[in-house]
C-alpha positions as CSV (number, residue, x, y, z in Angstrom):
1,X,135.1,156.6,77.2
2,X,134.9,156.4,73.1
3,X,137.0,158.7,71.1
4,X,135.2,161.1,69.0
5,X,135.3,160.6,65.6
6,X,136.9,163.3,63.7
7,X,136.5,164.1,60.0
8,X,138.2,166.4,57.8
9,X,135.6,168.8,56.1
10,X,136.1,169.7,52.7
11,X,133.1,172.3,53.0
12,X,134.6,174.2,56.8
13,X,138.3,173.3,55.5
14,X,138.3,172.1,59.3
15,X,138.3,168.7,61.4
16,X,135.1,168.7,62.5
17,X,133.6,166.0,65.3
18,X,131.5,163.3,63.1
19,X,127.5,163.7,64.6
20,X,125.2,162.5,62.2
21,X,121.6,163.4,61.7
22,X,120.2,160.3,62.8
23,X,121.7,159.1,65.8
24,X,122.9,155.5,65.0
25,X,122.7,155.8,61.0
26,X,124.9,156.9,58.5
27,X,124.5,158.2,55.1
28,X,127.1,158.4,52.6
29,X,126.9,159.2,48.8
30,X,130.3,158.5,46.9
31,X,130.6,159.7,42.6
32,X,131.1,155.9,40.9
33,X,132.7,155.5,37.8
34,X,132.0,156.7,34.5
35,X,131.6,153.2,32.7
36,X,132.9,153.7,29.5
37,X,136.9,152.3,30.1
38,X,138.4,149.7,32.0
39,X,138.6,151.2,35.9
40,X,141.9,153.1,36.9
41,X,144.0,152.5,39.4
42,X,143.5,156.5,40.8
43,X,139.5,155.4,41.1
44,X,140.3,152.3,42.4
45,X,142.1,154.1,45.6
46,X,139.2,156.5,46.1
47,X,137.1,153.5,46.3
48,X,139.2,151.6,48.6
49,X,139.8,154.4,50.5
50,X,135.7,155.2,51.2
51,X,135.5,150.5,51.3
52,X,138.0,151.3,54.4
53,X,135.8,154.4,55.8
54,X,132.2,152.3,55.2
55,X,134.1,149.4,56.8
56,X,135.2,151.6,60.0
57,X,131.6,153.3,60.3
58,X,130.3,149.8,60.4
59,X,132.6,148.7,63.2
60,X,131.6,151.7,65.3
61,X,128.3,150.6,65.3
62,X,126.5,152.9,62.7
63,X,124.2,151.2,60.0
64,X,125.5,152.7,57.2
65,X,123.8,153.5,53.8
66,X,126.2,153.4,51.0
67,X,124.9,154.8,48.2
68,X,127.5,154.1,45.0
69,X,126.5,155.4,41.5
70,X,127.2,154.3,38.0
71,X,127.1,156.8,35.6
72,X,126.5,155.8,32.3
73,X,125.1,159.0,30.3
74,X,125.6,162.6,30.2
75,X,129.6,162.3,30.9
76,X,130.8,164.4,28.0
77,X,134.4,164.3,26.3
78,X,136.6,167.1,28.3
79,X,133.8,166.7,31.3
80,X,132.4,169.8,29.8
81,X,128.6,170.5,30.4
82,X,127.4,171.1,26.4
83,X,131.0,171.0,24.7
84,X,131.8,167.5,24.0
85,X,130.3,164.2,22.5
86,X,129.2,161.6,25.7
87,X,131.7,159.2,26.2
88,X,129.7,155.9,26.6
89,X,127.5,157.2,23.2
90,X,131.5,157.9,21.8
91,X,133.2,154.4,23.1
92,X,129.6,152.6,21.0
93,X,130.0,154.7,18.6
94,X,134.0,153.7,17.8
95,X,133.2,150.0,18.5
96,X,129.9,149.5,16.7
97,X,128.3,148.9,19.8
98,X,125.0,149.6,21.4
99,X,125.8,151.7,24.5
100,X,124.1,149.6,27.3
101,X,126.9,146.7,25.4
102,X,129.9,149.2,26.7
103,X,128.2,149.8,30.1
104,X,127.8,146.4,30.7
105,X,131.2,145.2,29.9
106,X,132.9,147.9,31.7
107,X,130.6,147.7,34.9
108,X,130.9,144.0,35.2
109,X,135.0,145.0,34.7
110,X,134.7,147.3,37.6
111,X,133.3,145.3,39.5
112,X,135.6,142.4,38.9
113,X,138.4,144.6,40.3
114,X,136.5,145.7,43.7
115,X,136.0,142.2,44.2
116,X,139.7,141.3,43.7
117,X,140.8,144.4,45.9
118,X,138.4,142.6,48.4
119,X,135.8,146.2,48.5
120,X,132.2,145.6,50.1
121,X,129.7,146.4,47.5
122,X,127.9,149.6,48.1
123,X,124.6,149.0,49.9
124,X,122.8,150.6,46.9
125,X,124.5,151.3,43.2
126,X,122.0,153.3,41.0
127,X,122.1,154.2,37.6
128,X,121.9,157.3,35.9
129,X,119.9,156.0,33.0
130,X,117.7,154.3,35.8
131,X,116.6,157.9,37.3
132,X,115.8,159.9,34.1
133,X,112.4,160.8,35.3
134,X,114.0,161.9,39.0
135,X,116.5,163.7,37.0
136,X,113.4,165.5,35.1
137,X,111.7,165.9,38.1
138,X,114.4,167.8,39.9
139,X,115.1,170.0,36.3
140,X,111.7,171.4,36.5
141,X,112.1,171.9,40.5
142,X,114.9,174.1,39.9
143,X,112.9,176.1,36.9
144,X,109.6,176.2,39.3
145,X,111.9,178.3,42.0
146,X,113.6,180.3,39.3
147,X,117.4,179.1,39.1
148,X,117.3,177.5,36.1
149,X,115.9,178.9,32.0
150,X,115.1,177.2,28.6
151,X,117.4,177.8,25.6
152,X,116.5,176.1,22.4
153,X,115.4,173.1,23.9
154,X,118.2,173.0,27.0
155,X,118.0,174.0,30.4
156,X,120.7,175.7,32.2
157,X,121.3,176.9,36.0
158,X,121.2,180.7,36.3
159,X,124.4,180.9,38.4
160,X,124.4,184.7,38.3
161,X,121.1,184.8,40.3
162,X,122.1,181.7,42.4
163,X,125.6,184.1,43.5
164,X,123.0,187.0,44.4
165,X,120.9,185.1,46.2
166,X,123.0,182.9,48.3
167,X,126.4,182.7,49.8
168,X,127.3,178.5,48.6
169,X,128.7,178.9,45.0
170,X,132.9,178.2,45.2
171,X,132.5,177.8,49.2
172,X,133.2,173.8,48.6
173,X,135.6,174.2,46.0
174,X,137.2,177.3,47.8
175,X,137.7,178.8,44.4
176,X,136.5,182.9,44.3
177,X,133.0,184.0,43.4
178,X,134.8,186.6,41.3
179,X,136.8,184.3,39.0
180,X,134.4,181.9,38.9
181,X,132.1,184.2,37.4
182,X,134.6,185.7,35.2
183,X,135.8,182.3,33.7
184,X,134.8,181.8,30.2
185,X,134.3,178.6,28.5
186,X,134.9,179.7,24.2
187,X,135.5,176.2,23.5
188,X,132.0,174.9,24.0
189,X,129.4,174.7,21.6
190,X,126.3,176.4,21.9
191,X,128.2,179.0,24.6
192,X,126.0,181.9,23.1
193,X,122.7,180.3,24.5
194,X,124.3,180.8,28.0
195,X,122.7,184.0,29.8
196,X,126.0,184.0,31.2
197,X,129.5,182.0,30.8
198,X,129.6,180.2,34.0
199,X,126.1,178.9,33.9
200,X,125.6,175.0,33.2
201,X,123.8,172.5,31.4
202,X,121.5,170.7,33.7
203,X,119.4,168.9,30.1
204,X,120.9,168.9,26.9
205,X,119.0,169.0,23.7
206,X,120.6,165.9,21.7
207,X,121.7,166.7,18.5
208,X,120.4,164.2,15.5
209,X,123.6,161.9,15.6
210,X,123.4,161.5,19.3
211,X,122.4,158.5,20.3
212,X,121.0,158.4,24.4
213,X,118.2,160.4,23.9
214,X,114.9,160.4,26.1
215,X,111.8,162.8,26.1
216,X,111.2,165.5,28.2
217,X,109.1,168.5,28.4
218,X,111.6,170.8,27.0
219,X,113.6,168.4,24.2
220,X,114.1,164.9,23.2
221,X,117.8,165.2,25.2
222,X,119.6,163.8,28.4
223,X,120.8,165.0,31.8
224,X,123.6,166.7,32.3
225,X,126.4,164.9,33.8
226,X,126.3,166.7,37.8
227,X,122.4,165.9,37.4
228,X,122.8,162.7,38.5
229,X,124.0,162.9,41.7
230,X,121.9,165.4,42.4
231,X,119.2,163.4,41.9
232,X,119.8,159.8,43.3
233,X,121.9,161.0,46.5
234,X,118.3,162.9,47.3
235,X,116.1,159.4,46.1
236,X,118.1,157.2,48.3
237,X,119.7,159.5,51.5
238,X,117.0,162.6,51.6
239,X,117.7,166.3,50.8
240,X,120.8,167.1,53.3
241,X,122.4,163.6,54.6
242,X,125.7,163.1,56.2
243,X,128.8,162.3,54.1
244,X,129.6,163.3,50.5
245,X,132.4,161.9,49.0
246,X,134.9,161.2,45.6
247,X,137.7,162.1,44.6
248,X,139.7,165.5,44.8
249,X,139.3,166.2,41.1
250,X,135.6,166.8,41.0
251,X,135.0,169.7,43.9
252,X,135.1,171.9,40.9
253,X,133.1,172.1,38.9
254,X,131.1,168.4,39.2
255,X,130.6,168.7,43.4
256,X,130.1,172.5,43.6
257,X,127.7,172.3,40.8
258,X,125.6,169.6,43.0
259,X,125.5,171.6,46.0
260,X,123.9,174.6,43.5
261,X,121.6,172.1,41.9
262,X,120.5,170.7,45.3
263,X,119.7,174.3,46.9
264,X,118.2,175.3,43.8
265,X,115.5,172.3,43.6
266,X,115.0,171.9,47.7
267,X,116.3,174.6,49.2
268,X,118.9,172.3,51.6
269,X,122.5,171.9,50.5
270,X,122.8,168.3,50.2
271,X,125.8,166.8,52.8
272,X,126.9,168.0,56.2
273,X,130.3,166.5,55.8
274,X,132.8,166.6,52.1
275,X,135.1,164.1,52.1
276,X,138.1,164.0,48.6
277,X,140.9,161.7,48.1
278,X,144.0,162.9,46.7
279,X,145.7,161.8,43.2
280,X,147.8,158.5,42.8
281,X,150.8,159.4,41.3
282,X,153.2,157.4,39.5
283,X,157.0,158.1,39.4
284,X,156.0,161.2,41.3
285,X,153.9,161.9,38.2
286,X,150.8,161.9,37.3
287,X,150.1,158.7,35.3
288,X,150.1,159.2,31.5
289,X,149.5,156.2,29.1
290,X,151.3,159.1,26.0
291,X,154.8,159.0,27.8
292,X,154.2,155.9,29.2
293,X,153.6,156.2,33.0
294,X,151.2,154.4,33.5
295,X,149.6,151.1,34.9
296,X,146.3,149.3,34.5
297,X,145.7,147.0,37.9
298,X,145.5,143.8,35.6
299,X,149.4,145.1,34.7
300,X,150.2,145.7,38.3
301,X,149.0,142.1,39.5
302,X,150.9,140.2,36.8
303,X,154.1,142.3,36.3
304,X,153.1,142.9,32.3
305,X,154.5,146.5,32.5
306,X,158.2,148.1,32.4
307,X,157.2,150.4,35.4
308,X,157.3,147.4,37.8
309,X,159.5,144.6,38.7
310,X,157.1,141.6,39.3
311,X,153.8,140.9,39.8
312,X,152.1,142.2,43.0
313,X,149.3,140.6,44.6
314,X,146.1,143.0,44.9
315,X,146.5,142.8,48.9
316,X,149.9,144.1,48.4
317,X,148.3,146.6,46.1
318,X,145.9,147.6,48.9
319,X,147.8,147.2,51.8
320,X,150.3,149.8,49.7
321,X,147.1,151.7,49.7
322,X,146.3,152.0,53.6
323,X,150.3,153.4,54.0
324,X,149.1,156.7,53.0
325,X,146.4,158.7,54.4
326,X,143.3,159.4,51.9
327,X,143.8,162.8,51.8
328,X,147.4,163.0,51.1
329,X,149.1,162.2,47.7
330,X,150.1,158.7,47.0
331,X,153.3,158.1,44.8
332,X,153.1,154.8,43.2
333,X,156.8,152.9,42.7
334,X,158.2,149.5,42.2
335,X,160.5,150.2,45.4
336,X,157.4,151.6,47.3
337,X,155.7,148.2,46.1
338,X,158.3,145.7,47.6
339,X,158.1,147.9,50.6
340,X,154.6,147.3,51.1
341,X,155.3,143.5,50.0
342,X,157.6,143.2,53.0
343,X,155.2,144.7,55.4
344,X,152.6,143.5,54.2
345,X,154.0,139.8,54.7
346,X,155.7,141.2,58.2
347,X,152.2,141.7,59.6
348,X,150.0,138.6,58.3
349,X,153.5,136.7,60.1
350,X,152.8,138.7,63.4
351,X,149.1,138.0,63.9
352,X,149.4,134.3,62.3
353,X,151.6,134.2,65.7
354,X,149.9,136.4,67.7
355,X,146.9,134.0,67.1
356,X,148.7,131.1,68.4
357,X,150.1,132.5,71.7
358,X,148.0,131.2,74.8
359,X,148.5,131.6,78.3
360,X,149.9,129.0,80.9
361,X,149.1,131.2,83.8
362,X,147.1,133.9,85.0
363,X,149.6,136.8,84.4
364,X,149.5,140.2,85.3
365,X,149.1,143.8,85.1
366,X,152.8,145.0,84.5
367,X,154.0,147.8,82.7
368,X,154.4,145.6,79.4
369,X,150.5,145.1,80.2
370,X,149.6,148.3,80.5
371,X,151.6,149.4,77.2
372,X,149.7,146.7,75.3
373,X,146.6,148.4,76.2
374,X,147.6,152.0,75.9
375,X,148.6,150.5,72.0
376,X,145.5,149.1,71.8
377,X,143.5,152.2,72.4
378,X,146.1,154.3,70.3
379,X,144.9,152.4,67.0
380,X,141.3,153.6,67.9
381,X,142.3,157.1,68.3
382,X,144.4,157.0,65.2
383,X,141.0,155.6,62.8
384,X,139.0,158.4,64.8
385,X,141.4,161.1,63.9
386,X,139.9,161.5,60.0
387,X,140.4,157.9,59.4
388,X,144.1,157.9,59.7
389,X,145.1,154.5,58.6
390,X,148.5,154.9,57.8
391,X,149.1,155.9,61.1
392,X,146.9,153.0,63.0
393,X,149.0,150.7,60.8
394,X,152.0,152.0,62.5
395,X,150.9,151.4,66.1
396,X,149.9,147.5,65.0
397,X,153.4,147.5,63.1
398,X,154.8,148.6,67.0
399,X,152.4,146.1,68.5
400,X,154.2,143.6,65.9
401,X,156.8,143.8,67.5
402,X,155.8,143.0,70.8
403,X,154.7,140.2,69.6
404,X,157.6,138.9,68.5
405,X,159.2,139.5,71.5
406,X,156.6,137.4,73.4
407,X,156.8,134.8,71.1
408,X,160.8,134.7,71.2
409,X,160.5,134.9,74.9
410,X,162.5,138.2,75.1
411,X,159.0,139.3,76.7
412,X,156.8,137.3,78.8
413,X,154.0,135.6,78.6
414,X,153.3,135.9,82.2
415,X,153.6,139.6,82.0
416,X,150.8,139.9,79.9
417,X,146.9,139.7,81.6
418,X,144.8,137.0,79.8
419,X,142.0,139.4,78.9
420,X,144.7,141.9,77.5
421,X,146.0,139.0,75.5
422,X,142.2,138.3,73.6
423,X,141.7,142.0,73.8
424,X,145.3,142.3,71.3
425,X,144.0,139.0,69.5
426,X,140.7,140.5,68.3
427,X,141.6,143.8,67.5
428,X,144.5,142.5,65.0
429,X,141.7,140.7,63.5
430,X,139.4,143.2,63.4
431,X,141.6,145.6,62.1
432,X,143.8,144.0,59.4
433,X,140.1,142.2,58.3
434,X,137.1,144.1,59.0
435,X,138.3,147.6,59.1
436,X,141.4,147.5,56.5
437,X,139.8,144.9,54.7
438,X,142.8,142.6,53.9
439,X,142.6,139.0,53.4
440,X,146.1,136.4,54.5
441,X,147.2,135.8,51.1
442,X,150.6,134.3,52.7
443,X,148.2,131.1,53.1
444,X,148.1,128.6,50.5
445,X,145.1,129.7,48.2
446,X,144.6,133.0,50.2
447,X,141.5,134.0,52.2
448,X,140.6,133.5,55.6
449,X,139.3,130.0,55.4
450,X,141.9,128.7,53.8
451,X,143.9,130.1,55.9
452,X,142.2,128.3,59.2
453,X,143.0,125.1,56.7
454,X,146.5,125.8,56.3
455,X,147.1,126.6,59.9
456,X,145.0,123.4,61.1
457,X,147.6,121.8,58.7
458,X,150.9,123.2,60.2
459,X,149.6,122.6,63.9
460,X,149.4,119.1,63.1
461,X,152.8,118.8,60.8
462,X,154.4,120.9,64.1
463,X,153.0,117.7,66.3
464,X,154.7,115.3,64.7
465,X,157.9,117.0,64.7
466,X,158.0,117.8,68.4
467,X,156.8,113.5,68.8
468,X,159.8,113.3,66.6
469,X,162.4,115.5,68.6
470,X,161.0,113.7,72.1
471,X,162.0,110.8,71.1
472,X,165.3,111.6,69.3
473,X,164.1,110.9,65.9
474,X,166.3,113.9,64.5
475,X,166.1,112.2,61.0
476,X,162.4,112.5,61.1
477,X,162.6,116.1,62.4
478,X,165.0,117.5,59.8
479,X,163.2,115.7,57.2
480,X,159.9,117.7,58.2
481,X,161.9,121.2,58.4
482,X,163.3,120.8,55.0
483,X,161.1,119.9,52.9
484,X,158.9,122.3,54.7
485,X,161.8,124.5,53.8
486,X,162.2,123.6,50.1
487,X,158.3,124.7,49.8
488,X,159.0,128.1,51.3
489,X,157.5,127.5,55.4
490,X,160.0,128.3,57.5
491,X,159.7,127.1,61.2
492,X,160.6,128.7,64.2
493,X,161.5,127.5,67.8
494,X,160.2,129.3,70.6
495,X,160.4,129.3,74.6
496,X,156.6,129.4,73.5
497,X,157.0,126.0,71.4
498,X,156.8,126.1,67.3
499,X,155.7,128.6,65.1
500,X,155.7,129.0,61.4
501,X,155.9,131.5,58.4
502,X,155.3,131.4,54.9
503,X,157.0,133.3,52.2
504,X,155.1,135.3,49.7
């Protein structure tokens, strides 16, 4: 019988059992970057993070909807809602740019970095400048049933009668009604139009130097920066769908804002299931590029920075990644990094041989057997515990082991059924490549079909050195281990026969 899957609710605080709304689909809305700098590495383990949890829904079977979004207006400096100048129109503004010139170069970056970190594109990326007239639409919705008013040109949600009305506002964020209310915002411009502090801009009147500016029936202005996702998460995945996502720094106010916008417009709140990643630290800091702890990911994959050693590769970087649960903090260090290095290298070693073990009996259903396959389920129930990879990793690292052992002949082969054998033999490669999405960079060139090449290769290399050693040729034999040697493959003799390794 299946394992549940389990998910960790932001909303309920609680592990709650996964059901979706429609049985067999999956819909899942995750915040995108604002496009106006070069990607950070904290964004870029949110998204690998929610690549790994789109990647696991798959391989249960859902069709899944990935909805992505760029946002590229409305952002403003200090992710105030009226306060601050928008940082795409601020970024043009600096480099005598036009602002679709900035989006461009820094989505095409972004993008250039998912690809690297080997992240499935979303199945739909919107735009926020795409859905202005949603974005309208769903301004007017929220005036038409009362939770929204007309200053001067903006619009703003009446979070006041929103808290009298219903019971949603700080039930995400966990954050008291009471201090929510009471917060006050002096800083921001324009904070006297506001029928009370905590209310929010939903459309912004533009000011005459401001230069993303569309009509509207209020003011020649743009959408507030938590309009967005208000809007295209209901365009693409309907008024409530299943899984919300981003990370951990924008329940408050960007995420708790949505829900209000979304209940104020349609009446539904718009997710079932809140899912938040937790910061990547640095030094057991949070990164700073003033004090100098900090890293871009072009930095981390070259070694162009003090806070690192070397270069690391960016499956290093993401198998690093999977070692810590999405939820939990994630310290990132130069030892931490050679850490992951090793195991990273430890496990592409173990299913490389894992892949090349084959029966030369039948076998059987001994304890060894039967351990195999508890393992086997274990890394199931691990993923179906709220995604746990860090755990699931350390049942294949166990299973590594075992592997070894068969191949070194401290376990046998005979021990072990055939169909347990293919059973262990797919899940590896399900696991390490479609679920944790990693590709076998300790092949020449990297990737999976070059990989296939290189082992192709070595089977062959490996068949002249055992003709070699059958006929005594021990010149011949030594001559092929060395200079396989001197080009860092190291071969191995086995019970089992030859197997090989390469260093990173």
């Amino acid at each position: 019988m299946q394992q549940e899957l389990k998910i960790q609710n932001s909303l309920s605080r609680q592990k709650e059992v996964f059901k979706p709304i429609h049985e067999g689909r999956v819909g899942m809305y995750v915040c995108g970057p604002t496009v106006y700098s070069d990607v950070h590495l904290g964004n870029c383990r949110t998204f690998v993070s929610f690549d790994v949890i789109y990647r696991y829904l798959t391989y249960l079977g859902y069709k899944v909807r990935y909805v992505r979004n760029i946002t590229d207006v409305g952002h403003l400096e200090g992710d105030t809602d009226i306060g601050g100048e928008d940082k795409i129109s601020k970024k043009a503004r600096l480099e005598q740019l036009e602002p679709m010139e900035v989006v461009q170069r820094y989505t095409v970056g972004f993008h250039d970095v998912m690809q690297v970190l080997n992240a499935l594109p979303p199945s739909i990326e919107p735009r926020a400048t795409q859905h202005i007239i949603e974005q309208i639409d769903m301004v007017q919705s929220i005036l038409d049933n009362g939770y929204g008013y007309v200053e001067n040109g903006s619009v703003y949600f009446d979070t006041n009668k929103f808290v009298k009305e219903t019971d949603y506002y700080g039930k995400l964020s966990g954050r008291k009604v009471e201090d929510l209310m009471t917060e006050t915002r002096d800083d921001l411009k324009n904070q006297s139009e506001k029928r009370h502090p905590s209310d929010f801009a939903i459309w912004i009147k533009a000011s005459p130097e401001h230069i993303m500016r569309w009509q509207s029936p209020w003011s020649v202005g743009f959408p507030g920066w938590h309009l967005e996702c208000s809007a295209m998460s209901t365009k693409y995945l309907g008024q409530t769908f299943d899984i919300h996502g981003g990370g951990n720094d924008l329940k408050f106010p960007h995420h708790e804002n949505e829900v209000a916008q979304n209940i104020g417009s349609c009446g539904h709140a718009p997710a079932n299931y809140w899912l938040h990643t937790n910061m990547l630290l640095m030094n057991g800091k949070k990164m700073s590029k003033s004090d100098g702890n900090s890293i871009t990911p072009e930095e981390l994959f070259t070694g162009n920075n003090p806070n690192v050693s070397k270069g690391y590769s960016p499956m290093v970087l993401r198998f690093f990644m999977l070692q810590s649960h999405y939820g939990s903090t994630l310290d990132l260090t130069d030892v931490a990094l050679l850490a992951a290095e090793k195991g990273y290298k430890r496990i592409m070693e173990a299913n490389q041989t894992l892949q090349g073990l084959q029966h030369s009996g039948n076998g059987s259903a001994s304890e060894l057997d039967q351990r195999i396959q508890g393992q086997i389920a274990q890394v199931h129930i691990e993923m179906n515990d709220d995604f746990n990879t860090p755990k699931a990793l350390a049942v294949l690292f166990d299973l590594a082991t075992t592997i070894n052992r068969l191949q070194g002949g401290q376990d046998k082969l005979s021990d072990v059924q055939p169909e347990t054998l293919a059973q262990l033999q797919q899940v590896f490669q399900d696991f390490l490549f479609d679920v944790f999405g990693l590709k076998d960079e300790t092949a020449t060139g990297g990737g999976q079909g070059n990989a296939d090449l290189m082992n192709g290769l070595m089977d062959i290399i490996i068949e002249v050195r055992k003709g070699a050693k059958e006929t005594k040729d021990w010149p011949t034999a030594d001559l092929i281990r060395n200079k396989l040697g001197e080009m860092g493959v190291q071969l191995k003799d086995g019970p089992e026969g030859t197997s090989w390794t390469r260093d990173i």
